[in-house]
Every structure is written in C-alpha cells, then in structure tokens.
C-alpha positions as CSV (number, residue, x, y, z in Angstrom):
1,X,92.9,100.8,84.2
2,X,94.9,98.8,82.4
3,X,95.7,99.7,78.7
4,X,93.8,97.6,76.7
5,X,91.0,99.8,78.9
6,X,90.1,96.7,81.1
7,X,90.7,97.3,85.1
8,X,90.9,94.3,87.2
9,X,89.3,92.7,89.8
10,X,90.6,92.9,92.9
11,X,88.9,90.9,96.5
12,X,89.7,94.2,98.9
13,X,90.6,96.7,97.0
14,X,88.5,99.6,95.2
15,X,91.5,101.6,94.0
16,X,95.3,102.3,94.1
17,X,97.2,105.3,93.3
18,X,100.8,105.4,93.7
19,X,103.5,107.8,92.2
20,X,107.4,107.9,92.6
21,X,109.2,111.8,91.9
22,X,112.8,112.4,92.6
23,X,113.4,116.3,93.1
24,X,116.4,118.5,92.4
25,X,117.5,118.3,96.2
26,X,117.7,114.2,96.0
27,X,114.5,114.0,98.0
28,X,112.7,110.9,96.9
29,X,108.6,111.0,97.5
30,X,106.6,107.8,97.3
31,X,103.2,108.7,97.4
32,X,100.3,105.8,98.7
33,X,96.6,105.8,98.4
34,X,94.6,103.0,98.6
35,X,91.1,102.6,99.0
36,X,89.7,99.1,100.0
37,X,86.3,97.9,99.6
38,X,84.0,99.3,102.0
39,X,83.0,97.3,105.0
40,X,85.6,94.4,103.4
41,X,88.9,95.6,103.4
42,X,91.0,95.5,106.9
43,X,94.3,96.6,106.6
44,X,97.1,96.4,104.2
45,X,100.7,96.1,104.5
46,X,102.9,98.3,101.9
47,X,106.6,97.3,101.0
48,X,108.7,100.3,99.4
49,X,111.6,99.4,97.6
50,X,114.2,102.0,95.9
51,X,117.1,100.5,94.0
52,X,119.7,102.5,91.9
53,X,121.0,101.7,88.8
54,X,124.7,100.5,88.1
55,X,126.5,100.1,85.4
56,X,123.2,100.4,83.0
57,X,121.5,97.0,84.2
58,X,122.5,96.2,87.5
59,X,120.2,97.6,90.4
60,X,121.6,98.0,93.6
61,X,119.0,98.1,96.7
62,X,119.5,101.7,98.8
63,X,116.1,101.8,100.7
64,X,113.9,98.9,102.2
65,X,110.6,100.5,103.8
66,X,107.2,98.3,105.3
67,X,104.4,99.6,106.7
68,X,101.3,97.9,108.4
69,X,98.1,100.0,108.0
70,X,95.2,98.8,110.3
71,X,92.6,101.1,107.9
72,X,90.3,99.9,105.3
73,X,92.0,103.1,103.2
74,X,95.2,104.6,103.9
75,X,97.0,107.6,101.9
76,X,100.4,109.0,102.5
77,X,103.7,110.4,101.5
78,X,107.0,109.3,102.5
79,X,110.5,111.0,101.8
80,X,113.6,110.0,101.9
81,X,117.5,111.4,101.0
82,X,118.9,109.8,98.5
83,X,122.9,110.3,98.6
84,X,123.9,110.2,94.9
85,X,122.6,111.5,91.6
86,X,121.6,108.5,89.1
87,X,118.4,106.8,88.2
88,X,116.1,105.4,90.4
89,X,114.0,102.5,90.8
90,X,110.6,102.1,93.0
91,X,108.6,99.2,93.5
92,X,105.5,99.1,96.0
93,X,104.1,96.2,97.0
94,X,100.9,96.4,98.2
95,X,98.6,93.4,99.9
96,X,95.7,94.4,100.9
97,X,93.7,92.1,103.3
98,X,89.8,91.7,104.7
99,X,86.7,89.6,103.8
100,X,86.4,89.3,100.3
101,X,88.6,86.4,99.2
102,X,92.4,85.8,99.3
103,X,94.8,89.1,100.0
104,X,95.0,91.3,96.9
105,X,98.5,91.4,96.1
106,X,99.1,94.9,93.6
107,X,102.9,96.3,92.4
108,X,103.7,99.2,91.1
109,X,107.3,100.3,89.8
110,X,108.7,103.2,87.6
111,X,112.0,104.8,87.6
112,X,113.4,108.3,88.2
113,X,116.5,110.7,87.8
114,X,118.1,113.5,89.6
C-alpha cells in the first residue's frame, strides 16, 4: 500500500514483500515473496542489487544477483558476506510475467548499516 493508502494495480502480481537486514556478523539477507495472480502469473525474474556507500553520496556496486523463477509465487532468502562495515544499499527488481497484460515491473530499495 502505498502511503496516501492507495495500492496499485499490477497485470501478474497479487502481492510483494521484500525486506533487506544487515546483521552484526556482515551477513546481508534479502528476503523475496511474491505472489502472482492465480492461474495468470508464470514466472518472474528477480534482480538483487547491493551497493555500498562512499564518500556519503557515491555508491559503489559489491553484489549483482538474478534469479529466474518458473512459479506463479516464489519466496525466499538469500545471504551473502559482505567484507566491510558501512551502509548498504538494496534494490530488487522484480518482473513478474504471465497472461494478464504487459510484465509487471516492481522495485524495492532501502539501506542498511553494520
């Protein structure tokens, strides 16, 4: 839901959840779920991005990640190391594909610190 309280319309998808947490140990977890329309939705593909920040604006990239999911609905954690303490930017790029209209293309980003 978006904050004036008006969620958007979407071709494919019924709902998204996504969150980004950076623990202690410099393990980054990306968390996916998304739930596509049911007997319309076919797949999605999901682009994980993780940049760090340099020098206050600048945003280097440290981790690249795509994954093709052949499910209607997919949910799952990844993990990865990062090497150095800073703050941490994740985008996630979903399009989600099927029967209902063009691709539905949905991003999520927030930032993190360890």
């Amino acid at each position: 839901t978006s904050a004036s309280g008006i969620s958007p319309y979407y071709n494919n998808t019924a709902t998204v959840m996504t969150t980004f947490h950076i623990a202690e140990s410099g393990l980054a977890y990306v968390n996916i779920d998304y739930e596509g329309c049911y007997d319309i939705a076919t797949g999605a593909t999901v682009r994980i991005k993780i940049e760090k920040r340099n020098l206050l604006v600048f945003w280097t990239e440290v981790i690249v990640d795509i994954h093709y999911f052949r499910e209607a609905s997919h949910a799952e954690t990844f993990v990865y190391q990062l090497e150095k303490s800073g703050t941490y930017r994740c985008t996630v790029e979903y399009l989600i594909s099927g029967t209902g209209g063009a691709d539905d293309e949905i991003v999520f980003q927030d930032t993190a610190s360890y």
